[in-house]
C-alpha positions as CSV (number, residue, x, y, z in Angstrom):
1,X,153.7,161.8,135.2
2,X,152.4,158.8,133.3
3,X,148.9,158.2,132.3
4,X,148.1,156.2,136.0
5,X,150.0,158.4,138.1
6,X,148.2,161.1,136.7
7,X,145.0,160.2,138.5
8,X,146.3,161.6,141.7
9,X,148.6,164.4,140.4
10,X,147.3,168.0,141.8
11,X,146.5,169.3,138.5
12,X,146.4,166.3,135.8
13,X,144.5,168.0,133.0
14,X,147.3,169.7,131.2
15,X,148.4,166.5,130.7
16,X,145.3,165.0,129.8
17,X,145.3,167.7,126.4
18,X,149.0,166.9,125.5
19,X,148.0,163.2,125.1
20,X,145.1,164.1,123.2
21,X,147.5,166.5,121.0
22,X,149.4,163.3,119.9
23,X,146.3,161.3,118.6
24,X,143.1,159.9,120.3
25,X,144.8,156.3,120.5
26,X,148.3,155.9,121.2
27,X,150.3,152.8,122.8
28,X,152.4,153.9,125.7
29,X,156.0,152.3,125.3
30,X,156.7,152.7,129.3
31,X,153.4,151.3,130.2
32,X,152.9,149.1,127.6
33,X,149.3,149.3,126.9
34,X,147.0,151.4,124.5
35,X,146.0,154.9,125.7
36,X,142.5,156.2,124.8
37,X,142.3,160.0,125.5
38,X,140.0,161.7,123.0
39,X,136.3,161.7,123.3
40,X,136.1,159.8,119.8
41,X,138.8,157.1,120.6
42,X,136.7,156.9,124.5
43,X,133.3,156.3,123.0
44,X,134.7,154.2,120.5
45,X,136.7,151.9,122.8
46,X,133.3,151.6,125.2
47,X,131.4,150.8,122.4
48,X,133.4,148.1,120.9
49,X,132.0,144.4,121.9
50,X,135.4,143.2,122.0
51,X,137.1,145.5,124.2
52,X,135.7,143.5,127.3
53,X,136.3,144.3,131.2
54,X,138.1,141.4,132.5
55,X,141.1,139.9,130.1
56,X,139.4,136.5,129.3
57,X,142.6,134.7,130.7
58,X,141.8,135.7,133.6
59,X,138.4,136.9,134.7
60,X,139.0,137.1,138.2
61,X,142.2,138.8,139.7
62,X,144.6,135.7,140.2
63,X,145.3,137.2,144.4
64,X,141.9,136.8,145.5
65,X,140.8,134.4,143.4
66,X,140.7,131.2,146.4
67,X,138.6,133.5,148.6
68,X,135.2,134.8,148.9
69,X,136.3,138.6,147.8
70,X,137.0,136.6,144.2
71,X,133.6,134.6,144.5
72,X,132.1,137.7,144.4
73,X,134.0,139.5,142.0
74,X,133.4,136.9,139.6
75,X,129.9,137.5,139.6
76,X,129.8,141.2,139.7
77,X,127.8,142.8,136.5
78,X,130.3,145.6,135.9
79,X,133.2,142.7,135.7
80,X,131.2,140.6,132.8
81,X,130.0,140.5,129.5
82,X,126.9,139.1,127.8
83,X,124.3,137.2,129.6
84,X,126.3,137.1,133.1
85,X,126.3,141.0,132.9
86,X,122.6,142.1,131.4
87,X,121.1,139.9,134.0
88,X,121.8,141.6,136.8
89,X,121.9,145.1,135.4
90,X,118.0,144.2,134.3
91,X,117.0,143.4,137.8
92,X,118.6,146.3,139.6
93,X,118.5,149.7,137.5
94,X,114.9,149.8,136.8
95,X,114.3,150.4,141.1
96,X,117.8,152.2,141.1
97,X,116.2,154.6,138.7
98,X,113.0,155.0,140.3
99,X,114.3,155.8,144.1
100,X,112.4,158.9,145.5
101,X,114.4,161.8,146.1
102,X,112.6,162.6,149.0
103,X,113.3,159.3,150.4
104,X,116.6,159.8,149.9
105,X,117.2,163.4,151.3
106,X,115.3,162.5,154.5
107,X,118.1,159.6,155.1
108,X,120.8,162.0,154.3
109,X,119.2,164.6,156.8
110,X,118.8,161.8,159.5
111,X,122.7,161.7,159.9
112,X,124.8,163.4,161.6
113,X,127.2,165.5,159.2
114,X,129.5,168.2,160.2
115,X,132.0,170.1,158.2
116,X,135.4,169.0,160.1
117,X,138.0,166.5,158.6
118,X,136.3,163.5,160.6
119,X,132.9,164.7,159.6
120,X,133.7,164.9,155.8
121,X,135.3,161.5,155.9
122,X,132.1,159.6,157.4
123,X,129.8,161.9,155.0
124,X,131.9,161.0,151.8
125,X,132.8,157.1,152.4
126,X,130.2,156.2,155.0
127,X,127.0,158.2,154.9
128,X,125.9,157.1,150.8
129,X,126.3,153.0,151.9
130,X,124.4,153.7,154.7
131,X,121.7,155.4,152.6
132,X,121.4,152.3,150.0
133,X,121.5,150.2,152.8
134,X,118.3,151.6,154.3
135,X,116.7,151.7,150.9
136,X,117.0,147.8,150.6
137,X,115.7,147.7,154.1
138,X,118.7,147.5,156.6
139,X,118.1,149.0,160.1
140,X,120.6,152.3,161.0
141,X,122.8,150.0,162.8
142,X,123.3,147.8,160.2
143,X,123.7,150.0,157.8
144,X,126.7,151.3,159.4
145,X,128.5,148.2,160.1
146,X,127.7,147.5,156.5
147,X,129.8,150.6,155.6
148,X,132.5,149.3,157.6
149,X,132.5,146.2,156.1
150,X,132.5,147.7,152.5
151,X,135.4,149.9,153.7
152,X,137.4,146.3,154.0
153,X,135.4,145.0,151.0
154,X,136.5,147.5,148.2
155,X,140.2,146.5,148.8
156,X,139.9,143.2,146.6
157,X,139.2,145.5,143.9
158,X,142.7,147.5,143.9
159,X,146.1,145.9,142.6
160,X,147.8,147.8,145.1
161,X,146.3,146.6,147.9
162,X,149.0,144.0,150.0
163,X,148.0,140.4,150.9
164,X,147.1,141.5,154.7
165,X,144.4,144.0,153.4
166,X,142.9,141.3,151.1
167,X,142.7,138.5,154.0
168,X,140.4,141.3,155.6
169,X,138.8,142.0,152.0
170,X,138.0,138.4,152.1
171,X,136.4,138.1,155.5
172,X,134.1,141.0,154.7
173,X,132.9,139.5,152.0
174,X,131.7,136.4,154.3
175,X,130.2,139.1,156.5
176,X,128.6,140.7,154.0
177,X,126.9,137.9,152.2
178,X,125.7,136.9,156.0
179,X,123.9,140.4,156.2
180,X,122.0,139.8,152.8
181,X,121.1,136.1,153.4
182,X,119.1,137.3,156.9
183,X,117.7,139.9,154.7
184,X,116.2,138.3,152.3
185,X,114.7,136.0,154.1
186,X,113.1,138.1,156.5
187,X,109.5,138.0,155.6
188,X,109.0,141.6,157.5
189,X,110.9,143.4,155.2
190,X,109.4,146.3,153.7
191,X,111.6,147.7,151.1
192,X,109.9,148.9,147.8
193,X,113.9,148.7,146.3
194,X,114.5,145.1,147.2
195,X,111.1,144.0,146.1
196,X,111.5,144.4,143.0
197,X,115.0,143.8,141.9
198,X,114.3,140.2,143.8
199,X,110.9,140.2,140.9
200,X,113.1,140.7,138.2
201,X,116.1,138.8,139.2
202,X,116.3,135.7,137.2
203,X,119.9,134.0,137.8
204,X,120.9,132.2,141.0
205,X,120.9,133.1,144.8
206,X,124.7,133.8,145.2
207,X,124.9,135.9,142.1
208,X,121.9,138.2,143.5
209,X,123.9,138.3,146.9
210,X,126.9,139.1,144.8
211,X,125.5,142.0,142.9
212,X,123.8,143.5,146.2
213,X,127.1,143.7,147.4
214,X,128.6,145.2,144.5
215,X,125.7,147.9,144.9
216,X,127.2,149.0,148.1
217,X,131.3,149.1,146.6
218,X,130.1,151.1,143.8
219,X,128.4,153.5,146.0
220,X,131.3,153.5,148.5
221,X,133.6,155.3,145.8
222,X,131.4,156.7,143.2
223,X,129.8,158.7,145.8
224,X,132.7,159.6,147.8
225,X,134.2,161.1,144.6
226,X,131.5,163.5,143.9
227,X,131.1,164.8,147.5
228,X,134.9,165.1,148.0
229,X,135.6,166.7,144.6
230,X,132.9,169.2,144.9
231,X,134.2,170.7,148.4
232,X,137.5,171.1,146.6
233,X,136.0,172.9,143.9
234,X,134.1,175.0,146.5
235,X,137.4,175.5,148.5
236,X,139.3,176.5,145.0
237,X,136.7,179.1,144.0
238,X,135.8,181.2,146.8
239,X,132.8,182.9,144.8
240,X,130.6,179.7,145.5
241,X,129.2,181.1,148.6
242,X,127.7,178.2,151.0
243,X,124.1,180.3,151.2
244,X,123.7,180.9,147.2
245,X,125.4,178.2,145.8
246,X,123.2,175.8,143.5
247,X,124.3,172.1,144.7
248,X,122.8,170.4,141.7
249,X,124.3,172.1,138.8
250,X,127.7,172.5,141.4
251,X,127.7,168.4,141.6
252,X,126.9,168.0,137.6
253,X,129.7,170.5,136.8
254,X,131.9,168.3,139.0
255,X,131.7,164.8,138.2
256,X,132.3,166.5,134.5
257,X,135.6,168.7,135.4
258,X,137.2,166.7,138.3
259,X,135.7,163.0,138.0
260,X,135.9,160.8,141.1
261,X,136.9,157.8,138.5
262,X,139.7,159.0,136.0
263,X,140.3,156.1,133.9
264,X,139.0,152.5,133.4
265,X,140.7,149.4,131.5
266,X,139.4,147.4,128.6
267,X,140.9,143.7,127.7
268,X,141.0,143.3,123.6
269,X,139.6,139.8,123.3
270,X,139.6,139.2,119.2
271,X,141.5,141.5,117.1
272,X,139.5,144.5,115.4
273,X,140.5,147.9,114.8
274,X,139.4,151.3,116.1
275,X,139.8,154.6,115.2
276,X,142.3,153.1,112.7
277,X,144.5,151.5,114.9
278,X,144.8,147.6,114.4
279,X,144.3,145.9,118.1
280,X,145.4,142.4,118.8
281,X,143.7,140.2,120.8
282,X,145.4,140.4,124.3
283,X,146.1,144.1,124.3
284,X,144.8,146.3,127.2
285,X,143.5,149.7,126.4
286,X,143.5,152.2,129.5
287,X,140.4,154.7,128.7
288,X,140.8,158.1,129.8
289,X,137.5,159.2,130.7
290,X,138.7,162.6,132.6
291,X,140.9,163.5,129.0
292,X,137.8,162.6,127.6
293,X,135.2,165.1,129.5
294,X,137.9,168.1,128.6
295,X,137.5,167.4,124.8
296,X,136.7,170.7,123.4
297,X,134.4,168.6,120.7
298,X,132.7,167.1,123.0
299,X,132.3,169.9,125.4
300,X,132.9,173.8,124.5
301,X,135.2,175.8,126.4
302,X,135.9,172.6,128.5
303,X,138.7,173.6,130.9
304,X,136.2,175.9,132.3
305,X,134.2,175.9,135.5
306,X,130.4,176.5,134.4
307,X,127.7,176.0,136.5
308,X,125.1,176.4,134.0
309,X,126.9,174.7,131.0
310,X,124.5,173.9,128.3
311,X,124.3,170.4,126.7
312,X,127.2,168.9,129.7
313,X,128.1,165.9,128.3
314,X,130.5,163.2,130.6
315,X,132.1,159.8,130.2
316,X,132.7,160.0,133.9
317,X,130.2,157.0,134.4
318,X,130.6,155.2,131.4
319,X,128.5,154.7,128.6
320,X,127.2,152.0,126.6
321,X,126.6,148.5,127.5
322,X,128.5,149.1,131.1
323,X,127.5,152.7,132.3
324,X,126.9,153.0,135.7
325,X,123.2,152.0,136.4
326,X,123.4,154.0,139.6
327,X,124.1,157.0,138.6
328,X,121.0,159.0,139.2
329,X,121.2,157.6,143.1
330,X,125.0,158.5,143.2
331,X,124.1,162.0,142.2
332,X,121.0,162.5,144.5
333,X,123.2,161.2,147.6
334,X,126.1,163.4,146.8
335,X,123.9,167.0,146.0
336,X,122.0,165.8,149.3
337,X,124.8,165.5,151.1
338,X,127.1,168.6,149.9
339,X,123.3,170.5,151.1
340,X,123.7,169.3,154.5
341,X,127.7,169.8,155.0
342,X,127.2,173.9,153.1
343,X,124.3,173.9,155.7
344,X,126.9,174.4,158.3
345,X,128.3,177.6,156.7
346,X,131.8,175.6,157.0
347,X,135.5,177.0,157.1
348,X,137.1,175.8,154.5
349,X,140.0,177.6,156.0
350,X,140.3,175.1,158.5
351,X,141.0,172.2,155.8
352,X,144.0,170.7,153.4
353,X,143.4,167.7,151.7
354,X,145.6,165.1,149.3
355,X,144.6,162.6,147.1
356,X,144.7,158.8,148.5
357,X,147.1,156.8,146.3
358,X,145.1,154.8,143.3
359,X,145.8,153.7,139.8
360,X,142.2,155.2,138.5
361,X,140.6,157.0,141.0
362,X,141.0,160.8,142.4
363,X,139.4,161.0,146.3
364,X,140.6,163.3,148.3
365,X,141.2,163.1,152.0
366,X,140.6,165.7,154.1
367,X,142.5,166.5,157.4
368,X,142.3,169.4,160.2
369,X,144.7,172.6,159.6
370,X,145.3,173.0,163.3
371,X,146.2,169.7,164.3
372,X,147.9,169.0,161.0
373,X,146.6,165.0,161.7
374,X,145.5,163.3,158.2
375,X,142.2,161.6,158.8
376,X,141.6,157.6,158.4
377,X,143.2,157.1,155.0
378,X,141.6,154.5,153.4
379,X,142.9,151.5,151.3
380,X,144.6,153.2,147.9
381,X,143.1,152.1,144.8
């Protein structure tokens, strides 16, 4: 196990404490980059303005830059600094933050959600885009060939996808922009969400467009994460009874213990030093936020499972000038959605489930016992 693999290994967190054993910050000879595994060197490392998210050489991967996957990209908030990045994060967190979450449990409790493999899949990766998509004003049938579309979207944004999956990554894109263009210009629209982040959007069309999109990919595996990771908690500990358990505090526990997202990279553009280690610029710094959540000084007795942990603290979304501005809606989609699936009093019995291949991200798959048949596995990350 290395410090990527170890995203998608069964039990990772052993591992996680031995590198945090050997010093907060320490460069990984195999993998050639700095590794950031304490919740000092973490917080440090996301604080720092020159540990930026894109290596300045190249701020949009080189394999998709000639397409539209890359025209988006490059405009995406969370893959920029300064101006390019607190514009967009200005215009669309205030509404993200303000979302009802009535609103957003009656569109949960509209769809259809049952507890099998295929029922879990379409809740996890396909019910929360079709929820944001609502909220900005997309019709039901939109909103779930938007989901499809983000399904093809989000595989720009792995380096392990292959060059057939990008072609596709690059034609949803196209689509994708289409949907928002006849959105926003469709004087009947109604949406309190839209409204407002087109008020306080100040920078151009396209990089509006682009940000809407990346709205939608965030939510696609943020989301995902939390619903997925909490049935596995629930099928690990059999004491969380489907009638008595508390879904809010089960989800907050969660994205603490078992994160969705396990680590995140940071590009050194000037050289400074942290946590007394001298950085140069060019060097890439993977942060461990999982490691991170299990420091015992960040969080007291943090290997354990408690549902009514006092003062939780997380890095799983990030902190600082890039946390997640959708947090509070990823949360709310995910607790209204584990509601509906424990409202079926489910068999978890009747369920295995592995871990899709990624470089930073743990999402389980879940597939039928009886037929043994692994269920739509999506593009690894």
């Amino acid at each position: 196990m290395d410090p990527i693999t170890a995203a998608t290994h069964a039990d990772p967190y052993p591992y996680y404490a031995r590198l945090r054993a050997k010093g907060g910050l320490v460069f990984h000879q195999g993998l050639k980059l700095w590794v950031a595994s304490s919740a000092r060197a973490v917080a440090a490392v996301l604080a720092h303005p020159d540990c930026h998210v894109r290596p300045p050489s190249e701020p949009v991967p080189k394999s998709i830059a000639d397409g539209m996957a890359g025209k988006v990209f490059g405009q995406l908030m969370r893959m920029n600094e300064g101006e390019r990045q607190r514009c967009p994060r200005s215009a669309i967190e205030p509404g993200l933050v303000l979302i009802d979450v009535d609103e957003v449990n009656a569109l949960v409790s509209a769809r259809l959600i049952t507890p099998d493999a295929d029922g879990l899949y379409n809740a996890m990766f396909r019910g929360p885009v079709c929820v944001v998509a609502a909220l900005l004003g997309f019709s039901p049938a939109q909103g779930r060939a938007i989901s499809e579309l983000t399904a093809d979207f989000v595989a720009c944004l792995s380096p392990l996808s292959e060059q057939a999956q990008l072609k596709v990554s690059h034609a949803a894109a196209e689509q994708l922009r289409g949907y928002f263009v006849e959105l926003l210009d469709d004087p009947d629209n109604r949406s309190a969400l839209l409204a407002g982040i087109r008020q306080r959007f100040a920078a151009d069309y396209d990089t509006l467009i682009a940000n809407l999109i990346g709205l939608f990919s965030q939510t696609y595996e943020a989301t995902a994460g939390l619903i997925g990771n909490a049935i596995v908690a629930l099928i690990r500990t059999p004491l969380f009874l489907p009638d008595s358990t508390p879904v809010e505090a089960l989800i907050a526990e969660v994205q603490r213990l078992d994160p969705s997202v396990q680590n995140t990279r940071r590009f050194v553009a000037a050289p400074c030093e942290i946590e007394g280690v001298h950085l140069n610029a060019g060097d890439v710094i993977l942060v461990l936020l999982a490691s991170a959540n299990r420091d015992p000084l960040l969080n007291e007795d943090p290997d354990a499972f408690i549902l009514d942990r006092p003062r939780r603290r997380s890095f799983t979304f990030g902190e600082g000038r890039h946390q997640c501005p959708g947090q509070l809606l990823a949360l709310q989609i995910a607790r209204a959605t584990l509601t509906q699936i424990l409202a079926h009093q489910p068999d978890w019995d009747c369920l295995t489930w592995h871990y899709r291949p990624s470089l930073n991200s743990r999402l389980p798959h879940f597939n039928d016992r009886s037929t043994g048949v692994i269920r739509r596995c999506e593009t690894p990350r």
